[in-house]
C-alpha positions as CSV (number, residue, x, y, z in Angstrom):
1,X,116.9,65.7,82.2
2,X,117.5,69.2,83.1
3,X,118.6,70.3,86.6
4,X,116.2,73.6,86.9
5,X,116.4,74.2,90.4
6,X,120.1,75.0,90.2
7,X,119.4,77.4,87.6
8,X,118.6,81.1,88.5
9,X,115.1,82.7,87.5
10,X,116.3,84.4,84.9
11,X,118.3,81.9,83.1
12,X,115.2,80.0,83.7
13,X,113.1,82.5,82.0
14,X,115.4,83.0,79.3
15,X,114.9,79.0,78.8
16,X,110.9,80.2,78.6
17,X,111.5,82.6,75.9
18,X,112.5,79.9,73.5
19,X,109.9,77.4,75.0
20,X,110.7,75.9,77.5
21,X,107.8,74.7,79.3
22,X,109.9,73.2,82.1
23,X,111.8,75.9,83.0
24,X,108.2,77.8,83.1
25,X,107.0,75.3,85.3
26,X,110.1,75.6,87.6
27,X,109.2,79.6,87.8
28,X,105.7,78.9,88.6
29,X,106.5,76.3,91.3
30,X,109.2,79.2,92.7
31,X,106.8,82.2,93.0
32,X,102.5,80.7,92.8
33,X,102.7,81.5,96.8
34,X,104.6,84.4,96.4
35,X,102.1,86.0,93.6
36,X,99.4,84.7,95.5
37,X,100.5,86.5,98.4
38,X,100.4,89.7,96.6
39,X,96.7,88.9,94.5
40,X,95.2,88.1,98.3
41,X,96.5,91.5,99.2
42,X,95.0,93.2,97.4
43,X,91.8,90.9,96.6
44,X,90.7,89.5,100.2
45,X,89.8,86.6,98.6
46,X,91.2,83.8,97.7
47,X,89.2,82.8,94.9
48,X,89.6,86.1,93.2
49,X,93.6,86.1,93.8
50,X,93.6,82.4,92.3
51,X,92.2,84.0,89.2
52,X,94.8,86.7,89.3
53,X,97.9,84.5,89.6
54,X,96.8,82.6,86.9
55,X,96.3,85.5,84.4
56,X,99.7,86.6,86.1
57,X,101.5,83.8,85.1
58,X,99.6,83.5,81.8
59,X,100.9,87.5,81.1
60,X,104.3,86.1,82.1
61,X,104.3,83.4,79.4
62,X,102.8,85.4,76.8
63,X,105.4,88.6,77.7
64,X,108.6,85.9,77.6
65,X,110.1,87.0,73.9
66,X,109.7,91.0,75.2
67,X,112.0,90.2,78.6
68,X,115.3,91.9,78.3
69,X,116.5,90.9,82.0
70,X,116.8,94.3,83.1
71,X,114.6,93.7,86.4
72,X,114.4,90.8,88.1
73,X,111.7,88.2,87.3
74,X,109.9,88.2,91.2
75,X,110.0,92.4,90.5
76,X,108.2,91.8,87.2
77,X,105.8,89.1,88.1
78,X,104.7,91.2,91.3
79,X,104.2,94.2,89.0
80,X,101.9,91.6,86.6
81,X,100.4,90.1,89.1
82,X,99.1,93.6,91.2
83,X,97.9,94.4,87.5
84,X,95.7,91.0,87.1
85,X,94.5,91.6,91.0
86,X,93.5,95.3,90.4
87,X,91.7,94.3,87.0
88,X,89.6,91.8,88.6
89,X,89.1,94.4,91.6
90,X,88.0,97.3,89.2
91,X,85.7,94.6,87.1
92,X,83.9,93.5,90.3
93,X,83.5,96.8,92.0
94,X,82.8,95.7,95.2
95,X,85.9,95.7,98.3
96,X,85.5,91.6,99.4
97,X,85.8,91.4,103.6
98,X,88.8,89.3,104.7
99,X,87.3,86.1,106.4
100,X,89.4,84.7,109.2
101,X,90.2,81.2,107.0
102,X,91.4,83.3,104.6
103,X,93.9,84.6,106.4
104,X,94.9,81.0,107.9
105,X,95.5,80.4,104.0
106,X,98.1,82.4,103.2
107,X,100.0,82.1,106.2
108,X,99.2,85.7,107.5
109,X,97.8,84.2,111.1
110,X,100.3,82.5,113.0
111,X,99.9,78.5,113.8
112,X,98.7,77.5,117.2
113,X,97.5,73.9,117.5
114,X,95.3,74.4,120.6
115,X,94.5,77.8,121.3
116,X,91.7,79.0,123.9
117,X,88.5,81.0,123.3
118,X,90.0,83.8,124.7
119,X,93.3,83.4,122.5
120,X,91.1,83.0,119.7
121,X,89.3,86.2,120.5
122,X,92.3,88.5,120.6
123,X,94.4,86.8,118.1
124,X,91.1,87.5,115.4
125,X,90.7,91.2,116.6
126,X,94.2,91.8,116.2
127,X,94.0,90.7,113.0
128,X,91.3,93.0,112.1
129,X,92.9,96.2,114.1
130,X,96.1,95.0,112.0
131,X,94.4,94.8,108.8
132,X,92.1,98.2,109.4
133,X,95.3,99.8,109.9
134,X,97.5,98.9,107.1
135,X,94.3,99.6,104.5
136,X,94.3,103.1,106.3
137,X,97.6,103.7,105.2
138,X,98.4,105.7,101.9
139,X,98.6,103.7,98.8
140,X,102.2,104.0,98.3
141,X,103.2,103.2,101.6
142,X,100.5,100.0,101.6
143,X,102.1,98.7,98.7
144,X,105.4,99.3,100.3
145,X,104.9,97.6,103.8
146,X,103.1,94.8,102.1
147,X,105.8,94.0,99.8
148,X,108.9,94.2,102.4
149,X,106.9,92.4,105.6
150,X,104.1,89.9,104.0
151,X,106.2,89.2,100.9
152,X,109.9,89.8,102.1
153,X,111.2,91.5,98.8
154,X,114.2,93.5,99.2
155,X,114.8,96.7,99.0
156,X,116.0,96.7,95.3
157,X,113.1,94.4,94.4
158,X,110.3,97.3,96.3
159,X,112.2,99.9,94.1
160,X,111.9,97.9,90.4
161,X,108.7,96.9,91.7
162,X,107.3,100.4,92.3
163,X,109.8,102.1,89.6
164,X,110.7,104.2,92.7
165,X,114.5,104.5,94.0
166,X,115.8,102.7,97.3
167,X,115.8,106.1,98.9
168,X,112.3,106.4,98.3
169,X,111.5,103.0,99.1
170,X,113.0,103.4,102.8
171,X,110.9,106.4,103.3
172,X,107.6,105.0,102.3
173,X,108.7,102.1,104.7
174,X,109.8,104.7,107.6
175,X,106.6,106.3,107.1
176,X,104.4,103.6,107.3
177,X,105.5,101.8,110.0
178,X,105.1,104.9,112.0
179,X,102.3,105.5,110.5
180,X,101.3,101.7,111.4
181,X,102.5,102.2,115.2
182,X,100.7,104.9,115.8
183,X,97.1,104.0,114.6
184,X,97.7,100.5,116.1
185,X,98.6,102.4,119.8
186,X,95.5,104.6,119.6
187,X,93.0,101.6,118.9
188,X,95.1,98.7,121.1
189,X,96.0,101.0,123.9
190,X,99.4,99.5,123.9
191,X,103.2,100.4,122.7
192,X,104.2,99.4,119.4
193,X,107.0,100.7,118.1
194,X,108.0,100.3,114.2
């Protein structure tokens, strides 16, 4: 049997272009909550960004004989899977609200066993203030803060991602989190800094 987790995700998708089904299942096991992640971004809905991952990863399959290796596979499937997401979001024309165990999904809120009403209480309107503010932002830097912070891609991964340069990439980023401090002071009354 074939070791795939020692294998990197593009040798493992050049094992997909001549069939592999394995080595496909390895790349889905790698990145579902990763392009999930990105879907729910976007989406709000979990439901909605399941459907998206799945036509993400179908896109992937289909797309395998076309890859030439020249971005990385993560870069790609983001790219596919903001596609599928935006699809769905133009075909159902109407912005879904972000529930509060939605968010607990994906990881966004932080764990706390045991926390008190009034915990509770601030920990959900931070979220909203938090989420308000990053929608506020311009597209470009959205995308850009969402990526590097929610998704922890890297610099160079942004950049293939957005088929923008680093340079670029670390403005949008500069910009936004400033961007991100500021509307967050104004509506929390407190100092954050980016």
């Amino acid at each position: 049997m074939k070791k795939y987790g020692a294998l990197s995700d593009k040798e493992l998708y050049s094992l997909t272009k001549r069939g592999d089904e394995a080595a496909f299942s390895e790349l889905v096991s790698r990145h579902e909550s990763f392009s999930f992640g990105v879907a729910f971004s976007v989406l709000h809905n979990s439901e909605d960004a399941a459907d998206a991952v799945q036509d993400a990863f179908l896109r992937l399959w289909r797309a395998a004989g076309k890859y030439r290796g020249e971005c990385e596979v993560k870069s790609w499937l983001y790219t596919l899977t903001k596609t599928a997401a935006l699809d769905i979001l133009r075909s159902r024309s109407a912005h879904a609200v972000i529930s509060s165990d939605e968010l607990s999904e994906t990881g966004a809120e932080p764990e706390d066993p045991s926390p008190t009403p009034e915990e509770e209480a601030g920990r959900q309107e931070l979220i909203r203030e938090v989420r308000a503010a990053i929608d506020a932002l311009p597209d470009a830097q959205r995308e850009a803060i969402v990526m590097r912070e929610l998704h922890g891609m890297s610099y160079i991964e942004i950049a293939n991602a957005t088929d923008s340069d680093i340079g670029t990439v670390k403005s949008r980023l500069s910009r936004a989190r400033a961007a991100l401090a500021e509307i967050l002071n104004k509506s929390l009354g407190e100092n954050f800094s980016p």
